[in-house]
C-alpha positions as CSV (number, residue, x, y, z in Angstrom):
1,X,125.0,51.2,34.3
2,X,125.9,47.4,34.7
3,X,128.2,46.3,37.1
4,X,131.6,45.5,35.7
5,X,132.7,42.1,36.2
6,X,136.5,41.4,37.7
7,X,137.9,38.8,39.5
8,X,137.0,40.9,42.7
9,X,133.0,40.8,42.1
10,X,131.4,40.0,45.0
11,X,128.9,36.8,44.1
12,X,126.0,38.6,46.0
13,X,126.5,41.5,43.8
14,X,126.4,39.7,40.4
15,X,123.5,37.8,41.8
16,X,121.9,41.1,42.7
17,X,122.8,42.7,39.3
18,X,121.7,39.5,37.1
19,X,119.4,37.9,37.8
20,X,118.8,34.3,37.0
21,X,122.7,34.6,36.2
22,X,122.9,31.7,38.8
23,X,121.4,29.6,36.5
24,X,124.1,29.7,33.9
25,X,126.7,29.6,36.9
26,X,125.2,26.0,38.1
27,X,125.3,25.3,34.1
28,X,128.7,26.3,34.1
29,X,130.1,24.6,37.3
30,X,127.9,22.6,39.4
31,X,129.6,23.3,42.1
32,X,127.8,26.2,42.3
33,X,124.6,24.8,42.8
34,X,125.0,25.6,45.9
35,X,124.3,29.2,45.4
36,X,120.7,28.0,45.7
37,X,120.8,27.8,49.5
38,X,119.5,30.9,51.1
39,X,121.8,30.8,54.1
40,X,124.4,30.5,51.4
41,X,123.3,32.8,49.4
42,X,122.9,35.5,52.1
43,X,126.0,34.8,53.9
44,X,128.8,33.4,51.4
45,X,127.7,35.1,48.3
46,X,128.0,38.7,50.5
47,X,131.7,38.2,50.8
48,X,132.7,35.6,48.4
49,X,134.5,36.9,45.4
50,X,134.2,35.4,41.6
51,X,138.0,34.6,42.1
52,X,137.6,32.7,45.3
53,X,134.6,31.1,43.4
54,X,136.4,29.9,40.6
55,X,138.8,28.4,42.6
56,X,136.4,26.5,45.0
57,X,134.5,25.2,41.0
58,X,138.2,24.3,40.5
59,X,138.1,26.7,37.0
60,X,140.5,29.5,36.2
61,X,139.2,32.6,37.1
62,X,140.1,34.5,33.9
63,X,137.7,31.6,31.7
64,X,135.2,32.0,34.6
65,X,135.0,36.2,34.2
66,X,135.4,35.9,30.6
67,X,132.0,33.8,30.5
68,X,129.8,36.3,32.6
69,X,131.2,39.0,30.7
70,X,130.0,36.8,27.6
71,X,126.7,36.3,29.2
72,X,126.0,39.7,30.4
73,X,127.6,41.8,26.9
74,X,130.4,43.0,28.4
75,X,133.5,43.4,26.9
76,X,136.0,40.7,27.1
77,X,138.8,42.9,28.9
78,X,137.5,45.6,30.2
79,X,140.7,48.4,30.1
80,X,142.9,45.4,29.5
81,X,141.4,43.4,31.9
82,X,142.7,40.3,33.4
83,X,142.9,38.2,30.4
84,X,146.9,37.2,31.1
85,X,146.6,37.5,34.6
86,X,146.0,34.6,36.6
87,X,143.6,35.0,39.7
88,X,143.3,31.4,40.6
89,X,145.6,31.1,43.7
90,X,144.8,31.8,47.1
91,X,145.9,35.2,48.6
92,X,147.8,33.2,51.1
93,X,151.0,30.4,51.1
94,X,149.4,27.0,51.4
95,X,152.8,24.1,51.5
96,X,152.3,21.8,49.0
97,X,153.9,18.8,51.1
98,X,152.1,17.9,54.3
99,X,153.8,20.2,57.2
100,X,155.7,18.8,60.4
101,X,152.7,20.5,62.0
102,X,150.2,18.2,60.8
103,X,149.7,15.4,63.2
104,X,146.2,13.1,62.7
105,X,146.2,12.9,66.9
106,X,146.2,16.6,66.9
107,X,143.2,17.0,65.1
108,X,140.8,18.1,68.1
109,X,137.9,18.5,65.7
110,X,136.3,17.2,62.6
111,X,133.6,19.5,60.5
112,X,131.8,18.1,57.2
113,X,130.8,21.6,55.9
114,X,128.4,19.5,53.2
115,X,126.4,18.6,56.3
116,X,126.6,21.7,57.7
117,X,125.4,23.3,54.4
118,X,122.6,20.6,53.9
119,X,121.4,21.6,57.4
120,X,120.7,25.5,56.7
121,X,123.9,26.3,58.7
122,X,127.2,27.9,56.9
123,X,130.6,26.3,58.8
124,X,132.7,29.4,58.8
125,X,131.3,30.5,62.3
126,X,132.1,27.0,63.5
127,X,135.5,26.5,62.2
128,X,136.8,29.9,63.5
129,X,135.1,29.2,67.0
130,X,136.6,25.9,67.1
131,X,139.8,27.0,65.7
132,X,140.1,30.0,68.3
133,X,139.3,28.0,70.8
134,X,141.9,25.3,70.1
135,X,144.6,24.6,72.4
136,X,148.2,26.0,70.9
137,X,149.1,23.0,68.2
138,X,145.8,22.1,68.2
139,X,144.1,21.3,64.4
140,X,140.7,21.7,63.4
141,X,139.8,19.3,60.5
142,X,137.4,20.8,57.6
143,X,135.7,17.9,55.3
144,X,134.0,19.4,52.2
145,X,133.3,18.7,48.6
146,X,135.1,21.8,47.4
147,X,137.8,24.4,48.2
148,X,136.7,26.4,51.0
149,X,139.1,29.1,49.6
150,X,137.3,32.6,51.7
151,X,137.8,30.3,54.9
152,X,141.5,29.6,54.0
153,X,142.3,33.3,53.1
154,X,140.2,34.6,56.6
155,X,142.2,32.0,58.9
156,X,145.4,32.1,57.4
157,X,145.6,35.9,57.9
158,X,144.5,35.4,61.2
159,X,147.3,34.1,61.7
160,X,146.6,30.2,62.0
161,X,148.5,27.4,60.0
162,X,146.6,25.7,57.0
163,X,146.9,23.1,55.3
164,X,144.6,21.7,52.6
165,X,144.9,18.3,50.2
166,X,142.3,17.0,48.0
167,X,143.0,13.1,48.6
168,X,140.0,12.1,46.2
169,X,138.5,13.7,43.6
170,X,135.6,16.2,44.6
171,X,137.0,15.9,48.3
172,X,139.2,18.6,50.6
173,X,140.6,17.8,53.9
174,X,141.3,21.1,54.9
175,X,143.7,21.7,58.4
176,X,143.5,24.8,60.6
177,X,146.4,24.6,63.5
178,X,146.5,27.1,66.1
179,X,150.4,28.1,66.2
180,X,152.0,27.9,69.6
């Protein structure tokens, strides 16, 4: 039996089930290329869903799941599927105008996760260290070429403030703040 593709496929499980599907998900959205990267590919790809990678390739997840489906010979909607269902927001609130919160001179630490990524090494670890360790109002600052959307979800259930805003294209500034 194949595995069924929804918007809550693990990556690392489509991977597993497909292979070579990576190729077509680089083809698709570049972005993805990154699924290349061992460390990547054993950490991120184990937890990472195809929603939260949709939204980090800034596609809709529904176009994203209908494609592999495509590729694979599934049907378009499995059981009804998700096909007028929107998946592509984060599981958490995110304000969409900068909060009172945010203060540049409370940023206590800046991460590039691109370097971080280029060096072998996945930022998540660093981030919530960084961010745990933060003094109450302190932010930690997240650089990146794309929406580190399982980081968001993780951190904001944990209960810290986020904040993320895409200033360029192909560029997040993502915000962590340790609530007082």
């Amino acid at each position: 039996m194949s595995l069924p593709i929804h918007p809550e496929t693990r990556i690392g499980e489509l991977l597993d089930a497909y292979p070579g599907i990576d190729d077509a998900l680089i083809q698709w959205v570049p972005a993805f290329s990154k699924l290349k990267n061992p460390i990547l590919r054993k950490t991120v790809a184990r937890v990472a869903t195809l929603e939260q990678a949709a939204r980090i390739g800034g596609i809709r997840t529904q176009d994203l799941v209908r494609k592999l489906r495509d590729f694979t010979g599934q049907p378009a909607t499995p059981g009804g599927g998700c096909a007028h269902h929107d998946h592509s927001r984060l599981s958490v609130e995110i304000p969409s105008q900068r909060p009172d919160w945010l203060r540049e001179a409370s940023v206590t630490h800046t991460v590039d996760a691109d370097a971080m990524l280029q060096m072998g090494e996945h930022p998540i670890g660093r981030i919530r260290q960084l961010a745990a360790s933060s003094p109450p109002g302190g932010i930690v600052l997240l650089t990146s070429t794309f929406l580190p959307a399982p980081l968001i979800d993780t951190l904001a259930q944990a209960g810290f403030a986020v904040y993320t805003e895409q200033p360029d294209p192909g560029r997040h500034r993502t915000y962590f703040c340790r609530t007082p």
